[in-house]
CHARMM internal coordinates of N, CA and C (Angstrom, degrees):
IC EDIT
DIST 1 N 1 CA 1.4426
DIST 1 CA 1 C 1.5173
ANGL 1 N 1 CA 1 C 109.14
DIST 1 C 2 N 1.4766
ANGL 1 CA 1 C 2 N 119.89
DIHE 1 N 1 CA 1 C 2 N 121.33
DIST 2 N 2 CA 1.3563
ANGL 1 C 2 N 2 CA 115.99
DIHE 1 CA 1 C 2 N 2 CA 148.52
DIST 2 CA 2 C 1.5670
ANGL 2 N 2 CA 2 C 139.51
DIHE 1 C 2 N 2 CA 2 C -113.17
DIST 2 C 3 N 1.5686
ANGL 2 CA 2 C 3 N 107.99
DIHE 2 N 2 CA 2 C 3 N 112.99
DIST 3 N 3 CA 1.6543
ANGL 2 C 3 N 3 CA 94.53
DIHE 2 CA 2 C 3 N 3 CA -168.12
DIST 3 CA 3 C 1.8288
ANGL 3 N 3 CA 3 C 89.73
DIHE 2 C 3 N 3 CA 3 C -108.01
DIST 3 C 4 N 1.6618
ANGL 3 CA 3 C 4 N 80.75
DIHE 3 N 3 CA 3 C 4 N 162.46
DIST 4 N 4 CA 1.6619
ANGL 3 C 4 N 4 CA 103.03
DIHE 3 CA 3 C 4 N 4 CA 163.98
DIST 4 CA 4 C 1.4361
ANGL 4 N 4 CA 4 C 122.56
DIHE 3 C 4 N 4 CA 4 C -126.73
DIST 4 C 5 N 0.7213
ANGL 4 CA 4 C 5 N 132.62
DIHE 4 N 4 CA 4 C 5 N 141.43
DIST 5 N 5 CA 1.6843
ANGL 4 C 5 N 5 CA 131.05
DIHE 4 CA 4 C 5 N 5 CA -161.98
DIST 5 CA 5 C 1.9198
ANGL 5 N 5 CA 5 C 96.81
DIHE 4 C 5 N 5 CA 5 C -157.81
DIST 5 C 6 N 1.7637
ANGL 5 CA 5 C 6 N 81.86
DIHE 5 N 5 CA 5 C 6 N 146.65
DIST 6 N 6 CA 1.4113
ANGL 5 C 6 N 6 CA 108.54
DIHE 5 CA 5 C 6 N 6 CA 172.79
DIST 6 CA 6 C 1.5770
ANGL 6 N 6 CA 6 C 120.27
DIHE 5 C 6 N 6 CA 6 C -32.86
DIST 6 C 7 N 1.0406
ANGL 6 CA 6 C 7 N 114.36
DIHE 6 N 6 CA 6 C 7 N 145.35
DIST 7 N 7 CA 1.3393
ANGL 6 C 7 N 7 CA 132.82
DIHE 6 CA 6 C 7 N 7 CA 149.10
DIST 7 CA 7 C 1.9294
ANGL 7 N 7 CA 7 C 130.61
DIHE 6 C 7 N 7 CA 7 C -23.68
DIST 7 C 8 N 1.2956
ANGL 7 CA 7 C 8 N 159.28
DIHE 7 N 7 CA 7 C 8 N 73.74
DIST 8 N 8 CA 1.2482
ANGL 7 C 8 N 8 CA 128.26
DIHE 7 CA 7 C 8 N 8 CA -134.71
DIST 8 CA 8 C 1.9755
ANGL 8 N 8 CA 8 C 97.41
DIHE 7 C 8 N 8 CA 8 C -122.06
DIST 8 C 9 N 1.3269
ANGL 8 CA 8 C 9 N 80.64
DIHE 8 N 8 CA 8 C 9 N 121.33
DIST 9 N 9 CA 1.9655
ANGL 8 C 9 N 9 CA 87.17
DIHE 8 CA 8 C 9 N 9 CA -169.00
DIST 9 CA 9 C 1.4483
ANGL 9 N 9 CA 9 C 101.41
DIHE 8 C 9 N 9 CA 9 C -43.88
DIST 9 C 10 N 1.4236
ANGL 9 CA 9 C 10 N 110.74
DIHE 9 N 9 CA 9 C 10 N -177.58
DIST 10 N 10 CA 1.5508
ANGL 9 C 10 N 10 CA 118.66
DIHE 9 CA 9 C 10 N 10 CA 174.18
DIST 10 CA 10 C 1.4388
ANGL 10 N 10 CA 10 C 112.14
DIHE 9 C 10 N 10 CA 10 C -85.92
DIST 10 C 11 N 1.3966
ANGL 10 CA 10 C 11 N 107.82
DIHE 10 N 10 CA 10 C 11 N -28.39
DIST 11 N 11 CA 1.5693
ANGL 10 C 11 N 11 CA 110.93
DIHE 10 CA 10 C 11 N 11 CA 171.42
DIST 11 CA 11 C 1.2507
ANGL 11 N 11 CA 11 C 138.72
DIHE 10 C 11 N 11 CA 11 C -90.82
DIST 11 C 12 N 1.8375
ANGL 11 CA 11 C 12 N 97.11
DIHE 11 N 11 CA 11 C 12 N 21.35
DIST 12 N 12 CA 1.8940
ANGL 11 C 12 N 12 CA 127.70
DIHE 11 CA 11 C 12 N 12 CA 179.69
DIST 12 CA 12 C 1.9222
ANGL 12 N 12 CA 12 C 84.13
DIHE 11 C 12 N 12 CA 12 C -109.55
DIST 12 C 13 N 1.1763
ANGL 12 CA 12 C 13 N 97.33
DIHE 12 N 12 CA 12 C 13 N -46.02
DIST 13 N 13 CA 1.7208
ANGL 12 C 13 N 13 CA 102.17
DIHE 12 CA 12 C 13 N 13 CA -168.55
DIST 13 CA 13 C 1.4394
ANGL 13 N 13 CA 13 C 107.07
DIHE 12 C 13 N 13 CA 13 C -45.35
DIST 13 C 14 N 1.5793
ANGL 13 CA 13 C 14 N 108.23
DIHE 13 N 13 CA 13 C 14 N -64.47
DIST 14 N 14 CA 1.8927
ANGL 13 C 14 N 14 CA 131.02
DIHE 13 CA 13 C 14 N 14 CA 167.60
DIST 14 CA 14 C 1.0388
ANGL 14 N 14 CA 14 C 94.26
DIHE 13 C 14 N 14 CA 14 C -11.61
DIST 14 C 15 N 1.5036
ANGL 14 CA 14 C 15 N 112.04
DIHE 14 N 14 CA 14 C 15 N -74.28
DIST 15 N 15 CA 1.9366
ANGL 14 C 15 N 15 CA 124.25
DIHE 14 CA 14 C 15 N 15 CA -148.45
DIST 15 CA 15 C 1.6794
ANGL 15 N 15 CA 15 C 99.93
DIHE 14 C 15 N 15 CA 15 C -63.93
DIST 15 C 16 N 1.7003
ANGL 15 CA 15 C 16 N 112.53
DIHE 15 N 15 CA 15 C 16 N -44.07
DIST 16 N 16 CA 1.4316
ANGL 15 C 16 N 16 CA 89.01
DIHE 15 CA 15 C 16 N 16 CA -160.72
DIST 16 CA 16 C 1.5025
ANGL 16 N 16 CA 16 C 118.77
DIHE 15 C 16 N 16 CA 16 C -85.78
DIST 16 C 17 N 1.6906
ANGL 16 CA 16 C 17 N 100.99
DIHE 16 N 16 CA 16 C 17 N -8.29
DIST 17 N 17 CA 1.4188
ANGL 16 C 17 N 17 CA 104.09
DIHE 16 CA 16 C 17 N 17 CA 179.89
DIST 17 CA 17 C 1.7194
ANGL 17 N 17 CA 17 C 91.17
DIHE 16 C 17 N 17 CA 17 C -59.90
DIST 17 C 18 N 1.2238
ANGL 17 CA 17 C 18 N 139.64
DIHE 17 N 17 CA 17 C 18 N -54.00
DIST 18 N 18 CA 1.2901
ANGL 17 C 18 N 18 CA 153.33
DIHE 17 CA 17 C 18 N 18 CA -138.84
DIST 18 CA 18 C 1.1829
ANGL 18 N 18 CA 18 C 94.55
DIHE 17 C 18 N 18 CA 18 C -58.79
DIST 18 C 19 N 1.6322
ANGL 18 CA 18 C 19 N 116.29
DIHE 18 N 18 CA 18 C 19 N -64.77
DIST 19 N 19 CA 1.2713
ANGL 18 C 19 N 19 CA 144.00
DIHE 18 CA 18 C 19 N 19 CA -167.46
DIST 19 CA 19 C 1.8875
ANGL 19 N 19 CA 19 C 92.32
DIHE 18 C 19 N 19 CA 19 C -64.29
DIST 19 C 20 N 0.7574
ANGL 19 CA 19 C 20 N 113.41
DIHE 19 N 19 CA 19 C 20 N -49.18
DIST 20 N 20 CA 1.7980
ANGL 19 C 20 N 20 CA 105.72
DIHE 19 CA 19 C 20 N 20 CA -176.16
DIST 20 CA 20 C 1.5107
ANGL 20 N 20 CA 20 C 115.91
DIHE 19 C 20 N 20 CA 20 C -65.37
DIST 20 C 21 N 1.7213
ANGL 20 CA 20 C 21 N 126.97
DIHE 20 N 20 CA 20 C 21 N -39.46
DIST 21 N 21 CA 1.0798
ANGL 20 C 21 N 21 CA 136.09
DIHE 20 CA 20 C 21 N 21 CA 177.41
DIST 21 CA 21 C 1.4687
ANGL 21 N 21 CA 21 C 89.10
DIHE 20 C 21 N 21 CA 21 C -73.54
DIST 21 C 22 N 0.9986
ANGL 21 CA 21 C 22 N 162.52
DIHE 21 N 21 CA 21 C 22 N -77.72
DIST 22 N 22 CA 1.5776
ANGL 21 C 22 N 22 CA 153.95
DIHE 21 CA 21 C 22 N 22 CA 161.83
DIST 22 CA 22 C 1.5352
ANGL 22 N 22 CA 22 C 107.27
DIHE 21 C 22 N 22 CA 22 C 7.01
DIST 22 C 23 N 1.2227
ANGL 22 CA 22 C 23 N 110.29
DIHE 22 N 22 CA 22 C 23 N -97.92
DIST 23 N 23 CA 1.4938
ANGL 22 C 23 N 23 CA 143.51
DIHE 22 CA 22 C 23 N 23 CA 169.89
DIST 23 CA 23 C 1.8842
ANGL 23 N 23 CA 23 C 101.71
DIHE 22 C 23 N 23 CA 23 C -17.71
DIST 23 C 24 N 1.3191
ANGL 23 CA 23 C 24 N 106.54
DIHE 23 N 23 CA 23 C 24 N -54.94
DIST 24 N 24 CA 1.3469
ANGL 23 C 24 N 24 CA 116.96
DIHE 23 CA 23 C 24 N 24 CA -158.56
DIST 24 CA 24 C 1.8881
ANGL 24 N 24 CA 24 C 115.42
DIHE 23 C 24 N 24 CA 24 C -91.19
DIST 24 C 25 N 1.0855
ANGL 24 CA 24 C 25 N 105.25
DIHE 24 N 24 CA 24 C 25 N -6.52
DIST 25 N 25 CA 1.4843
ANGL 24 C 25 N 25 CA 137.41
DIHE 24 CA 24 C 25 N 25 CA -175.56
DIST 25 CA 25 C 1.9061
ANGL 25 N 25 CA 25 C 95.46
DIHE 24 C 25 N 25 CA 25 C 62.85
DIST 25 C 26 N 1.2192
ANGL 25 CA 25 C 26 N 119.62
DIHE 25 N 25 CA 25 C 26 N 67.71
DIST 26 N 26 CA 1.5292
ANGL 25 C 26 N 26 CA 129.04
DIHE 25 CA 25 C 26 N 26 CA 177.61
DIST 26 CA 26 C 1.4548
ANGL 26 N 26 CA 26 C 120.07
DIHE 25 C 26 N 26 CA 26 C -97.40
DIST 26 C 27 N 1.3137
ANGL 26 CA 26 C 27 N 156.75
DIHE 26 N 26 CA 26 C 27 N 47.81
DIST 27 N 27 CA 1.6577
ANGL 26 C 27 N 27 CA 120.76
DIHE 26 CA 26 C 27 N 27 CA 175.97
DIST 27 CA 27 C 1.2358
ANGL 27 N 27 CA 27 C 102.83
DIHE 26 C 27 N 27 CA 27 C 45.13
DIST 27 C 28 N 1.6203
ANGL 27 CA 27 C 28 N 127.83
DIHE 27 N 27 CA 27 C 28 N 141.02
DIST 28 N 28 CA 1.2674
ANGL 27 C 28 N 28 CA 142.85
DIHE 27 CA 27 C 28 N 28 CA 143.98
DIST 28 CA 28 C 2.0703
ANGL 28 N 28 CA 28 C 104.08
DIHE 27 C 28 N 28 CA 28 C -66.31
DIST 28 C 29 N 1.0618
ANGL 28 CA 28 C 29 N 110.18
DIHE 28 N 28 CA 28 C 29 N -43.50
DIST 29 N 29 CA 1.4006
ANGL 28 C 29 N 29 CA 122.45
DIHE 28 CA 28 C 29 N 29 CA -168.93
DIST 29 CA 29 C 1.6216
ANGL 29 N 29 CA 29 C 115.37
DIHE 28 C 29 N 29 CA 29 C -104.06
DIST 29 C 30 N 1.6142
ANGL 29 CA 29 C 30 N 138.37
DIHE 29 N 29 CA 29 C 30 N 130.01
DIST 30 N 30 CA 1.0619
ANGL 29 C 30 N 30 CA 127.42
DIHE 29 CA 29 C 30 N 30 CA -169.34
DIST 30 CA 30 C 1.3781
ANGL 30 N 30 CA 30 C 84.13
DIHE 29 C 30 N 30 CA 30 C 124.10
DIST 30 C 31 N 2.3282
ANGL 30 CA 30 C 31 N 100.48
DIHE 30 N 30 CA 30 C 31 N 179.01
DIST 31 N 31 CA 1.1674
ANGL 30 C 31 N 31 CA 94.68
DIHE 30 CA 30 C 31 N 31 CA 165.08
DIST 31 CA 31 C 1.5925
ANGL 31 N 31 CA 31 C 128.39
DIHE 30 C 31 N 31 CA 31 C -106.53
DIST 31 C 32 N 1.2397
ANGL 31 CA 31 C 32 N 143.69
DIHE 31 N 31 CA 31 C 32 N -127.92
DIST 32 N 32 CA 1.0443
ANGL 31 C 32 N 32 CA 103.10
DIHE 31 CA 31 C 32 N 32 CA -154.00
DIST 32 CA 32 C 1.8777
ANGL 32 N 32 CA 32 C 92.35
DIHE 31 C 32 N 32 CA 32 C -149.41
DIST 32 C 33 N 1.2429
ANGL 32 CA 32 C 33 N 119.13
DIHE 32 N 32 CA 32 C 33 N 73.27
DIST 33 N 33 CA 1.4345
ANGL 32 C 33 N 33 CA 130.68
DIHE 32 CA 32 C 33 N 33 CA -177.02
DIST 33 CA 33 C 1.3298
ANGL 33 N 33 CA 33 C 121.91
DIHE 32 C 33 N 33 CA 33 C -40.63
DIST 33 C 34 N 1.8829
ANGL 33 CA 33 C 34 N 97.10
DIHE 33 N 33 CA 33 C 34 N 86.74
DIST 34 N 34 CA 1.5598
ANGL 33 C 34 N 34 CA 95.96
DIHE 33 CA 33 C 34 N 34 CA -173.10
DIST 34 CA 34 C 1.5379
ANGL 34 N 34 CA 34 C 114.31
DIHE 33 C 34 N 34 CA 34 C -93.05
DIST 34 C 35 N 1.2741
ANGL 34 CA 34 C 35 N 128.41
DIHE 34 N 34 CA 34 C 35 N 9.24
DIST 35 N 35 CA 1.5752
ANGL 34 C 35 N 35 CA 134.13
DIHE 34 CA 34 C 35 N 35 CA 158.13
DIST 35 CA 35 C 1.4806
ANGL 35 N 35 CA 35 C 109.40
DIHE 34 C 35 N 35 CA 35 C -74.30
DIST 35 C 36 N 1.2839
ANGL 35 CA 35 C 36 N 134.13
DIHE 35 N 35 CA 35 C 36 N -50.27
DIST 36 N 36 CA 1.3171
ANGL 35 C 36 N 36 CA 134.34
DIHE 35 CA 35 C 36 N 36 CA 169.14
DIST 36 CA 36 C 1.7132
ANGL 36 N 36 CA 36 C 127.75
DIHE 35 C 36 N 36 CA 36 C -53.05
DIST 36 C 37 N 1.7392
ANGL 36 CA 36 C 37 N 94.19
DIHE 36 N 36 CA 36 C 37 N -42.16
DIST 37 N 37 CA 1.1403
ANGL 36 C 37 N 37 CA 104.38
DIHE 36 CA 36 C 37 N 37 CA -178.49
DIST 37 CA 37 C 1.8077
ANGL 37 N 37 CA 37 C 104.89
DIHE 36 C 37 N 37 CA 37 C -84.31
DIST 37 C 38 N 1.2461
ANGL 37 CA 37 C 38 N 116.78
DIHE 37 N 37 CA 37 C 38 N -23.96
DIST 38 N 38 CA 1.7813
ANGL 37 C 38 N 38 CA 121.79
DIHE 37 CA 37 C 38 N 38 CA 163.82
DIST 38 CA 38 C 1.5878
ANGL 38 N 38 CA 38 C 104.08
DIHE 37 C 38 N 38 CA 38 C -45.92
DIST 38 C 39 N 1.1400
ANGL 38 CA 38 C 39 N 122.62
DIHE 38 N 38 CA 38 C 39 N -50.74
DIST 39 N 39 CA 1.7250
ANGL 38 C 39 N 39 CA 122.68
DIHE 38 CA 38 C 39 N 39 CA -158.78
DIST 39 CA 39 C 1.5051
ANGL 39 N 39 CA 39 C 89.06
DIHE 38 C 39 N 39 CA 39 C -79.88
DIST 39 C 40 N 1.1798
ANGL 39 CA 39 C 40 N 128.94
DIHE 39 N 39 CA 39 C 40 N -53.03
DIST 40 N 40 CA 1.3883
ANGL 39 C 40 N 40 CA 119.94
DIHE 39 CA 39 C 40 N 40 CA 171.04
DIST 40 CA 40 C 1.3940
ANGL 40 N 40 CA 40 C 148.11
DIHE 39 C 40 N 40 CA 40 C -36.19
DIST 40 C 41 N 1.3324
ANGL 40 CA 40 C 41 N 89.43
DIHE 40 N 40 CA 40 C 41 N -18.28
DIST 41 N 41 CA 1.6034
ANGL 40 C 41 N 41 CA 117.67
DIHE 40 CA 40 C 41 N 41 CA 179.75
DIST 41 CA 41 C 1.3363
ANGL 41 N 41 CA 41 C 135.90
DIHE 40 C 41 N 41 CA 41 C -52.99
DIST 41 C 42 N 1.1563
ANGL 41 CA 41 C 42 N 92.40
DIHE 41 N 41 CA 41 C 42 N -48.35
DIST 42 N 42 CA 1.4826
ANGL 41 C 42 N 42 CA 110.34
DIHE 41 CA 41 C 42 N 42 CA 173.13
DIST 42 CA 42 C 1.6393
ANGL 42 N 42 CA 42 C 127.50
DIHE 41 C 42 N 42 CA 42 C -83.02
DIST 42 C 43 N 1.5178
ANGL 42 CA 42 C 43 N 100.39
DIHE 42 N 42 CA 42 C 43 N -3.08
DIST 43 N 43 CA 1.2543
ANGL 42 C 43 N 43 CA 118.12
DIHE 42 CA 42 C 43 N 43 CA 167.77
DIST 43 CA 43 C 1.7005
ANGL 43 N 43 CA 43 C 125.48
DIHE 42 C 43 N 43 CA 43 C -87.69
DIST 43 C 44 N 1.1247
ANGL 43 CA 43 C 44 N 116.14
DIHE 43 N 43 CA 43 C 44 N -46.04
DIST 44 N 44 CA 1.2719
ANGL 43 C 44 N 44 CA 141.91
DIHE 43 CA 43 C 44 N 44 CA 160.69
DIST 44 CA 44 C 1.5031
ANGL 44 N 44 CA 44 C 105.72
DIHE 43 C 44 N 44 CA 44 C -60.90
DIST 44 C 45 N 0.9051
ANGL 44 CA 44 C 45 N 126.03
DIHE 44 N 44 CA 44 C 45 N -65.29
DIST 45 N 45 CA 1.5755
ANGL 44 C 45 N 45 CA 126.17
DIHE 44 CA 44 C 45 N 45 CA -174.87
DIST 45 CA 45 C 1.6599
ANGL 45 N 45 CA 45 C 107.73
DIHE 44 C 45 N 45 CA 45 C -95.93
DIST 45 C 46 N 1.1752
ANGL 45 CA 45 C 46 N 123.95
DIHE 45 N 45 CA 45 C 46 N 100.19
DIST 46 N 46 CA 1.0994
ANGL 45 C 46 N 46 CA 137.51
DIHE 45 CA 45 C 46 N 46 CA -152.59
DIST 46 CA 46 C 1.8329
ANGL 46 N 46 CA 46 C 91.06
DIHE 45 C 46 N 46 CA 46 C -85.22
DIST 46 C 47 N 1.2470
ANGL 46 CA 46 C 47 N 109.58
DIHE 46 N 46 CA 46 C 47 N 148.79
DIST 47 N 47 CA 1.6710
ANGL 46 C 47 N 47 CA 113.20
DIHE 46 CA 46 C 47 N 47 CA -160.36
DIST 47 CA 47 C 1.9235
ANGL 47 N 47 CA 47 C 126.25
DIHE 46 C 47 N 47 CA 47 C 39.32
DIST 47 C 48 N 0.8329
ANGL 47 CA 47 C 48 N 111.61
DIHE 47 N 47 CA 47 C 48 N 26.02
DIST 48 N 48 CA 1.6847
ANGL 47 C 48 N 48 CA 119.45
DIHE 47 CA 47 C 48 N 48 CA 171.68
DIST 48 CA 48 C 1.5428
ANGL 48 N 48 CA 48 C 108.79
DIHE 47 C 48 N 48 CA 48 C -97.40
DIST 48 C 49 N 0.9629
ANGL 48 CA 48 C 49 N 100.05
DIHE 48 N 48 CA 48 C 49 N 125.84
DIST 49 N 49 CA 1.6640
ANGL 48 C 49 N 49 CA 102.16
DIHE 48 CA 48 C 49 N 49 CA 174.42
DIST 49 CA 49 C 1.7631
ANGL 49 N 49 CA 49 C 87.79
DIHE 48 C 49 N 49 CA 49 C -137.22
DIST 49 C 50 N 1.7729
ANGL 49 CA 49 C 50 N 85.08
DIHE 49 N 49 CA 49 C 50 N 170.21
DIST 50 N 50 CA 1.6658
ANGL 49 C 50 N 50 CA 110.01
DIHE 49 CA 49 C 50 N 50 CA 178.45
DIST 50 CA 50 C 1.5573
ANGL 50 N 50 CA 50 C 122.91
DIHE 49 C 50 N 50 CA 50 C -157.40
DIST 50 C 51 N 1.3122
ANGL 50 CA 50 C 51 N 134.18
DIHE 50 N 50 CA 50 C 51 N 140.11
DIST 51 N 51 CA 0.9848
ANGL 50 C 51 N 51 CA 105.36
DIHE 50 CA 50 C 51 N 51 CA -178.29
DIST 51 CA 51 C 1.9313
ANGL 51 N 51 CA 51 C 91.77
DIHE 50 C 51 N 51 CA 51 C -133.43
DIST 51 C 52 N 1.5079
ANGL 51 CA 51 C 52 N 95.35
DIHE 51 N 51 CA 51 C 52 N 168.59
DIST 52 N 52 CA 1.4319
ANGL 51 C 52 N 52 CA 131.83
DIHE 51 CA 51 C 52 N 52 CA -167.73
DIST 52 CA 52 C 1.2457
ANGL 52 N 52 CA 52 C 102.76
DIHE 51 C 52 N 52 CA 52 C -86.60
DIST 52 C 53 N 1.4318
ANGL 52 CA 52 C 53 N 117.79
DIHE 52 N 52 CA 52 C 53 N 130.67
DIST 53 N 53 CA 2.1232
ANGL 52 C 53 N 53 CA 118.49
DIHE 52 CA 52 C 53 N 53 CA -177.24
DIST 53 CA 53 C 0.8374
ANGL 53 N 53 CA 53 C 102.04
DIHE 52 C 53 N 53 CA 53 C -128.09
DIST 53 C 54 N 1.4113
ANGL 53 CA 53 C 54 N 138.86
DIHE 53 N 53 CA 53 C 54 N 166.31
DIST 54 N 54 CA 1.7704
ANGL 53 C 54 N 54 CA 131.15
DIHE 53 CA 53 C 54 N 54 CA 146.29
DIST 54 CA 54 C 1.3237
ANGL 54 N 54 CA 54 C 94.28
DIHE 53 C 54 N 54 CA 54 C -76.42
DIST 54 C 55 N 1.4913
ANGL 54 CA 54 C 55 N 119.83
DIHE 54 N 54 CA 54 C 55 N 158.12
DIST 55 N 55 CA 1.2768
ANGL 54 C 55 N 55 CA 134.27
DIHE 54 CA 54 C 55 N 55 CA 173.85
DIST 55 CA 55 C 1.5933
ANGL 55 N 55 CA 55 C 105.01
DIHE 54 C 55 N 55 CA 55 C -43.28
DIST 55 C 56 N 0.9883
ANGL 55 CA 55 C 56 N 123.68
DIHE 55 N 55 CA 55 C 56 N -47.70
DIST 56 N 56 CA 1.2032
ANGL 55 C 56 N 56 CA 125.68
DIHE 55 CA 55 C 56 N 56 CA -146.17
DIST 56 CA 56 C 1.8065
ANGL 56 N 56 CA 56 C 101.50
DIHE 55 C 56 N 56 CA 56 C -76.95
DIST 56 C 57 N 1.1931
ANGL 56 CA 56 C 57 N 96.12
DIHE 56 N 56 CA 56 C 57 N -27.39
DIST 57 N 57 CA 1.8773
ANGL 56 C 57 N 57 CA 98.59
DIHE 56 CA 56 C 57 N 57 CA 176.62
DIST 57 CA 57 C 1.9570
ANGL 57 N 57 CA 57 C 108.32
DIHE 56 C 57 N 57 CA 57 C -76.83
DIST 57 C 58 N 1.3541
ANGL 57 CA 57 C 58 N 109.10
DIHE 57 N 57 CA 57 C 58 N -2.64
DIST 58 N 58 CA 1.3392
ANGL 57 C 58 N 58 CA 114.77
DIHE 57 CA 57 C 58 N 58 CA 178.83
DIST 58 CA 58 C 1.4708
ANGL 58 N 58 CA 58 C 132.87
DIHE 57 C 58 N 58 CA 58 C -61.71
DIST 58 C 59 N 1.2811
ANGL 58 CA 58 C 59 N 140.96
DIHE 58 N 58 CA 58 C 59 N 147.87
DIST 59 N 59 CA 1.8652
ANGL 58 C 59 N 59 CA 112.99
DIHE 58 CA 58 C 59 N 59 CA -157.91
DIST 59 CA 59 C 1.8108
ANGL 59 N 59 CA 59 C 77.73
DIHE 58 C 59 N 59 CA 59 C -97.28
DIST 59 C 60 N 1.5274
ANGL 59 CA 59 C 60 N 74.73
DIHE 59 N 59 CA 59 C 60 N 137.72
DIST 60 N 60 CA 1.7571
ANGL 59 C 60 N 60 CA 98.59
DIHE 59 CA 59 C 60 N 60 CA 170.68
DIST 60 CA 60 C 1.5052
ANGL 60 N 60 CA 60 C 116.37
DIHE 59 C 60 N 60 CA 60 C -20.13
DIST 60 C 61 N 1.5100
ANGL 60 CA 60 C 61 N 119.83
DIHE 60 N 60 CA 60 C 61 N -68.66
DIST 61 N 61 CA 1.8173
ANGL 60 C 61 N 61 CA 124.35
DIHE 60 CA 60 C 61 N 61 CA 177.33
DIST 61 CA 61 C 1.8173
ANGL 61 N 61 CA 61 C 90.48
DIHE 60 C 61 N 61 CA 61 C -50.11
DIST 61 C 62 N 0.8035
ANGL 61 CA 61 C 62 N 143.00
DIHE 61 N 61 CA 61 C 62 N 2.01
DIST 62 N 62 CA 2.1950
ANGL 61 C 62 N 62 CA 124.01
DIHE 61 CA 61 C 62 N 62 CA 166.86
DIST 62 CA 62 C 1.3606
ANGL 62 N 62 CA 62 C 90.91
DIHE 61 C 62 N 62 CA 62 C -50.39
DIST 62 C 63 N 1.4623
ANGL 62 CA 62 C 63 N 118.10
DIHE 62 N 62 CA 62 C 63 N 103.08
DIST 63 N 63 CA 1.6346
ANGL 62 C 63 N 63 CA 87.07
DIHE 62 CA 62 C 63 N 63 CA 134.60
DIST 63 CA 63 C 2.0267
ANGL 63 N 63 CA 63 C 128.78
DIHE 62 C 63 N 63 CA 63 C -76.07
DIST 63 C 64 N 1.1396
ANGL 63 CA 63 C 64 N 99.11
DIHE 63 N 63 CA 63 C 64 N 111.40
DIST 64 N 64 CA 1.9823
ANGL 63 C 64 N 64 CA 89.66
DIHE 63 CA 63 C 64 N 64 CA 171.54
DIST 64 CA 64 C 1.3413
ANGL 64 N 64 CA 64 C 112.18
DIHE 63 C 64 N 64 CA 64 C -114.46
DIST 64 C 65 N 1.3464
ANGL 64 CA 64 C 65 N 104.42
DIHE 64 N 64 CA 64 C 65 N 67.27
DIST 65 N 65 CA 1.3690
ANGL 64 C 65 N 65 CA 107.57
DIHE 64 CA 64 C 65 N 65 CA 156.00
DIST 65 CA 65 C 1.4564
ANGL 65 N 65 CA 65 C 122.88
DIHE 64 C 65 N 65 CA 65 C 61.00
END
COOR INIT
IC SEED 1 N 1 CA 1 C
IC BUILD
């Protein structure tokens, strides 16, 4: 699959971090435990799964940084 999607201002970013530390039972303030909140995932979002690769199993277009 390749999607492309819009641009998302910094002050769409604000809201959803907000909305995710909400959602995720997180602190508004601190940083922001995305291994904890990974296992959680599938709880909150009812049928979502994900799985973990080494980079190297990634399709060529990944950008990782």
């Amino acid at each position: 699959m390749d999607y492309e999607t819009k641009p998302t201002s910094r002050k769409d970013l604000r809201r959803f971090a907000m909305y995710f530390r909400k959602l995720f039972d997180v602190p508004l303030t601190g940083p922001f435990p995305v291994l904890e909140v990974l296992d959680k995932v599938c709880d909150v979002f009812e049928g979502c799964d994900y799985v973990i690769v080494e980079d190297n199993k990634l399709a060529p277009q990944t950008n990782n940084g």
